[in-house]
N, C-alpha and C positions, 0 to 999 in steps of 0.2 A: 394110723392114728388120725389124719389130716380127714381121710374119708369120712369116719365116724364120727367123727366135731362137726364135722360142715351137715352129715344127715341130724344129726343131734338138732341144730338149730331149729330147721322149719319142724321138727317133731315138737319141740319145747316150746315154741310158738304156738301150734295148732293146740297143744294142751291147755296154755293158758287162755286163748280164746274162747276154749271150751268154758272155763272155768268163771272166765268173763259173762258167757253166755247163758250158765246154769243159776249163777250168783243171780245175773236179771231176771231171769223167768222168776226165782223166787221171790225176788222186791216186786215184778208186777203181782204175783199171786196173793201177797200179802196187802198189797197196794187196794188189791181187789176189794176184801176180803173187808180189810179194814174199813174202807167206803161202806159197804154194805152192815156189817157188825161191830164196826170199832177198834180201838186199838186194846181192848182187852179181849176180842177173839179168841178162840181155843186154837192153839198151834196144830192141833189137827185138822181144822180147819184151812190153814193154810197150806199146810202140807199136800189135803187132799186138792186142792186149785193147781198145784204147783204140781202135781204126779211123783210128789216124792217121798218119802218114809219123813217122819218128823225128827229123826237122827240126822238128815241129812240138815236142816235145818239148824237145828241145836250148836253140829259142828260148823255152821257159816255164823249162827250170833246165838252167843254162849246165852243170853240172857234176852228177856224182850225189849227192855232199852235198846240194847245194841240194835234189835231189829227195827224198832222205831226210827231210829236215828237213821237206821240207811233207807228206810224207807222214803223217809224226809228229805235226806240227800238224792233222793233216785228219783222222786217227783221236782222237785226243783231241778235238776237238771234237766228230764224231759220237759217240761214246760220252757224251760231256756233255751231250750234246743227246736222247738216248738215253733216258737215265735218266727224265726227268718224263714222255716220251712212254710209257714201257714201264709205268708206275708207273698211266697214267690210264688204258693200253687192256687191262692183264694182268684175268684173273682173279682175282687176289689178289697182293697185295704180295709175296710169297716168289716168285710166277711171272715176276712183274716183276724181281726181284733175280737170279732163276737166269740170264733172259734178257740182263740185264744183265753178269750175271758171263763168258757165251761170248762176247758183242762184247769183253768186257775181255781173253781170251783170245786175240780173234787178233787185236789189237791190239797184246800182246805178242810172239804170233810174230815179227810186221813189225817191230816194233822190236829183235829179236837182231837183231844185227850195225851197229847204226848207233852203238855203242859206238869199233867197233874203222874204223870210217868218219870217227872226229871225235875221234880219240887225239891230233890235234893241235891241236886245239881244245877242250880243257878245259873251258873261260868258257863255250862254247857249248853242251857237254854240260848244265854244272849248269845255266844257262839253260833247256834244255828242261823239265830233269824240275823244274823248279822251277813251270814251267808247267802241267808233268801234275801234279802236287800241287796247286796251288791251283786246277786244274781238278775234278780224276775223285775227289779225296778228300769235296769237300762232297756230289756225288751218290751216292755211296756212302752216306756218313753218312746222305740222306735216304731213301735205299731199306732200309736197315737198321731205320730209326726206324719208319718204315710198316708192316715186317713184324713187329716188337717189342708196336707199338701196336696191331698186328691180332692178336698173340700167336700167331703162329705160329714165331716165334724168339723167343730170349732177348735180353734186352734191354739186355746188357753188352759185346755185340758191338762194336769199337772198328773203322771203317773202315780205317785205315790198317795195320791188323795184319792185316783180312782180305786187303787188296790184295796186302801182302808176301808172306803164305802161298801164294795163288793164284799168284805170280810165281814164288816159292819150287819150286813143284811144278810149271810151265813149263818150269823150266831146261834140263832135260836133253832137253825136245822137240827141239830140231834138231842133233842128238848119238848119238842112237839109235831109229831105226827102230820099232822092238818099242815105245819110250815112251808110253803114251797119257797124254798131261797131260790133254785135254779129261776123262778119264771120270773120273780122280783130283779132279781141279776139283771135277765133278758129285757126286762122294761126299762131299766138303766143303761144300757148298752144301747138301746132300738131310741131312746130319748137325746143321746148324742149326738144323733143326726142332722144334719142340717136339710129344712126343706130344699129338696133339687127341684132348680129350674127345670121347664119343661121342653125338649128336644123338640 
């Protein structure tokens, strides 16, 4: 009995790992997907990104809410997760914050439309963004502070004003064609800078 409990474990383990890891591949594939076509997509569509039958789908979120919603949860965490990694491999703090700022950006793509996906679930909307607050605002703050402390930006930079303005100039991406938020973002981010003295 002893034998078969102690193999039980690392089997039960590597199963759920699996399942950890199948779960992700489908939140990027929808992740994807959604950037590109929205959050009203054809779940066949994601299914095919993803390499998997659209059952397998259905039985991880019963409904497209559900999928939205982890969606939503699965970019804010990557993004959270993002920031100290980007901060320790960039060249410099400001190349870590830019890089940070284009995952912020299609992070917002995916997320137009899951407004109008959970109009009837209100509680659940502020819930989210309550979530991306107290998530993407503290690593922000610390990608800003890095770049400040390196002097390459000013250092009055307030995160939660940069967030809004980035979102601010998103808006009108999935509205009109001709819009490029990304390059407007990029001019926001490149305008932060402080002129550097010359070595």
């Amino acid at each position: 009995m002893t034998d078969s409990g102690e193999s039980a474990g690392p089997v039960a383990r590597s199963k759920r790992a699996d399942a950890r890891r199948n779960k992700e591949t489908l939140l990027d594939a929808a992740a994807s997907v959604f950037v590109s076509s929205g959050v009203e997509a054809p779940v066949r569509d994601i299914a095919a990104e993803a390499g998997v039958g659209t059952g397998t789908i259905y039985r991880h979120f019963p409904t497209r809410a559900d999928l939205i919603i982890a969606v939503y949860r699965h970019q804010v965490e990557a993004c959270a997760e993002a920031g100290p990694a980007l901060l320790a491999s960039s060249p410099t703090p400001h190349a870590a914050l830019s890089r940070w700022i284009d995952l912020f950006v299609d992070f917002l793509v995916t997320k137009h439309g899951l407004a109008a996906v959970l109009q009837s679930d209100n509680a659940g909307f502020s819930t989210l963004h309550a979530y991306f607050l107290d998530r993407l605002v503290p690593v922000c703050t610390q990608l800003l502070e890095a770049a400040a402390e390196a002097g390459e930006i000013r250092a009055d930079m307030d995160a939660l004003v940069l967030m809004r303005g980035v979102g601010n100039l998103c808006v009108g991406a999935d509205s009109d064609p001709r819009y490029d938020a990304r390059r407007l973002v990029e001019l926001l981010i490149t305008g932060l800078r402080l002129p550097q003295e010359p070595r």
